[in-house]
Structure formats: structure tokens, C-alpha cells
C-alpha positions in Angstrom: -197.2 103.9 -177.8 -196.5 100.6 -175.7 -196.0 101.4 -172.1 -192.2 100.1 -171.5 -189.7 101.0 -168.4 -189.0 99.7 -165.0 -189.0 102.2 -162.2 -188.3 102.3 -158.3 -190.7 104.1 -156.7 -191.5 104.4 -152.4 -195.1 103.9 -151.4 -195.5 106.8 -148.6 -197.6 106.2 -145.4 -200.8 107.5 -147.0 -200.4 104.5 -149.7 -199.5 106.9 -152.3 -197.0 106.2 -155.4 -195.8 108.4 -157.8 -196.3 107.1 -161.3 -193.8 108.2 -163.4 -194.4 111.1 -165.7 -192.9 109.0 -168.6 -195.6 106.8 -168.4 -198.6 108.8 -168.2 -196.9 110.5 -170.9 -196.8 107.0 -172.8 -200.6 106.5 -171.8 -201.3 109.1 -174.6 -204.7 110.5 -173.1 -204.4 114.6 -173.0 -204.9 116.0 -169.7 -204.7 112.7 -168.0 -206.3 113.1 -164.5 -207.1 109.6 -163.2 -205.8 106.3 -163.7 -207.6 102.8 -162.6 -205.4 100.4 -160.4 -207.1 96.9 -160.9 -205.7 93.3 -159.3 -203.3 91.5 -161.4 -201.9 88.0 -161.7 -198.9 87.2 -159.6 -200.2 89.4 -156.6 -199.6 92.6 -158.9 -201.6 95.5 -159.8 -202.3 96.6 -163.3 -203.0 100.6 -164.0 -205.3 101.3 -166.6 -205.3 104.6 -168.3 -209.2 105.0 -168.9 -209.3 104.4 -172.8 -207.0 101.2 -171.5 -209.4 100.2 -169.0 -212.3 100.9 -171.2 -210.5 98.5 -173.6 -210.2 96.0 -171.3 -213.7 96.0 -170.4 -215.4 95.9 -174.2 -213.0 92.8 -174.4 -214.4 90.9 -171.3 -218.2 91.5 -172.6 -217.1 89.7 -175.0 -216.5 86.7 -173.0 -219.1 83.8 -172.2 -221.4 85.2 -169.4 -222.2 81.4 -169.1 -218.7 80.4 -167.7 -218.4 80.4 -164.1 -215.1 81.1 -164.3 -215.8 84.4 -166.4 -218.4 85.1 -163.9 -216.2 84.9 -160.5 -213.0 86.7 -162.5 -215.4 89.6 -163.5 -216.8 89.8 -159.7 -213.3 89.6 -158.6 -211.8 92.1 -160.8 -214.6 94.9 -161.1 -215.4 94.7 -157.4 -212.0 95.5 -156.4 -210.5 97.6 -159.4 -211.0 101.2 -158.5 -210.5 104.5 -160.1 -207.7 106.8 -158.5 -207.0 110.3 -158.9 -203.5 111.6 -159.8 -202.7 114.5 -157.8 -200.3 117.5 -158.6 -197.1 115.9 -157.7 -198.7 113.0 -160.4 -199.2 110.6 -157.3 -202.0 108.2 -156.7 -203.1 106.2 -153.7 -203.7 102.8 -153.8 -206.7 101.6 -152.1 -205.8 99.5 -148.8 -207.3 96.2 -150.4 -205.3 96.9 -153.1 -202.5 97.1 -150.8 -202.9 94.2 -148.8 -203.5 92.3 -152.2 -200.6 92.7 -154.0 -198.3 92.9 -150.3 -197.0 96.1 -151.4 -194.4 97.0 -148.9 -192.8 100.7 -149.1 -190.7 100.0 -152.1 -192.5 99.1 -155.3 -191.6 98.7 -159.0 -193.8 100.3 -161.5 -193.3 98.3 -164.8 -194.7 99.1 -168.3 -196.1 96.3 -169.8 -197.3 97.2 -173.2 -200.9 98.6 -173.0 -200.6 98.8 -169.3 -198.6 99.2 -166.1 -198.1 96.8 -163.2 -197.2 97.6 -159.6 -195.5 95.2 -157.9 -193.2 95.0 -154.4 -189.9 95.7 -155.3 -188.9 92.2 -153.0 -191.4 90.1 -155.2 -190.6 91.8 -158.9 -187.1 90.9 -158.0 -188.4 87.2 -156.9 -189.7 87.2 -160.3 -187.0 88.2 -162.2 -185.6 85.4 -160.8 -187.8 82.7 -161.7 -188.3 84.1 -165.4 -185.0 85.9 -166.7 -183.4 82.5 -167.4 -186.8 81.6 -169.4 -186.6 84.6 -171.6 -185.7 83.1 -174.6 -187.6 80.3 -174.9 -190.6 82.8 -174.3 -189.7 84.9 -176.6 -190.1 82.1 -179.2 -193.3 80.6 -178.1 -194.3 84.7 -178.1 -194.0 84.6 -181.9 -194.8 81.1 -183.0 
């Protein structure tokens, strides 16, 4: 099932967010327990389910070891990407890096985005929106060229 949905969520003052049950129902992994927050482009943060992120990671040993690009994203990404635990309430907390990375304030937007979620602050998802709505359909039609 693609992971779809925009949701308004508060980040409390232990860094914790409540990921929607919705979408770790859409996640599709029985008894899901952790998640993996990871950074994204446009200072967001993509969550991972772990089949996701496991996914994710067969398809980036599959690119050239001999770039240096490929070299520095991997170092970038895996040294920062983290696995978080989702509590009872179905909350997680976001490492401080994390935090800092993506300039999370309290509110946040939690946005499916097919075979993964992104966390952004609510200030720059709206900043986004912004930039891209108007684009939409000529997106859409380079999408399915």
C-alpha cells in the first residue's frame, strides 16, 4: 500500500512526534515497533519502516562504490539515519541532529510519500507548497513520460 496523507502533528519538548496510526498501518509490517528517521532532501526527514529502509539500502549497494559522490551520500545518510522506537502512545523521538537538520520547530507535517514518510516543519512544508503547487501539472506529465 503507498503511504499517502498529510497530517499536523506537535513535536513535544522531549523531540517526540506522534506518527499517525494510519500510516504505520499503511507501512504494512505486523507488530510494527520501530521505525528509522533518515535525512531527506529539502531539509526533511524520511521514515523508513524497516522492510522500507532495508529496501533502500539493497538499492544503494547497488550503486558505484567508485563515485565519490555515492561515497560522501552514503557517509552522510547512514551516519546520521537512526533507528527510533515507537512507544505506546505510537510516538517516536527524533534524534537532536535530526532535529537541528531538518529545523523542525514544534509543529511538523508528517507526509506520506509513497514507500515512505517525510517530516517536515509545518512553516517550510507550507513554503514548499508554495513553490511547487502551481508546477503540479507539468510534473505530473514529465512523471509519466
Amino acid at each position: 500500500m503507498p503511504l499517502s496523507g498529510t497530517y499536523t502533528r506537535a513535536l513535544d519538548d522531549k523531540q517526540r512526534v506522534a506518527v499517525p496510526k494510519r500510516l504505520c498501518e499503511d507501512f504494512n509490517e505486523p507488530e510494527l515497533k520501530h521505525l528509522f528517521v533518515a535525512p531527506g532532501t529539502e531539509k526533511s526527514l524520511m521514515l523508513y519502516s524497516p522492510a522500507g529502509f532495508e529496501k533502500l539500502a539493497r538499492r544503494t549497494a547497488r550503486l558505484s562504490p567508485n563515485s565519490a559522490q555515492v561515497r560522501n551520500y552514503k557517509r552522510l545518510f547512514y551516519s546520521r539515519a537512526e533507528r527510533v522506537d515507537l512507544d505506546a502512545q505510537g510516538r517516536i523521538r527524533i534524534p537532536d541532529r535530526l532535529v537541528a537538520f531538518a529545523g523542525l520547530s514544534r509543529d511538523v507535517v508528517i507526509a506520506g510519500v509513497h514507500d515512505h514518510a517525510e517530516i517536515w516543519d509545518a512553516v517550510a512544508w507550507e513554503k514548499f507548497l508554495q513553490e511547487h503547487t502551481s508546477a503540479f501539472d507539468e510534473m505530473a506529465t514529465q512523471a509519466f513520460e
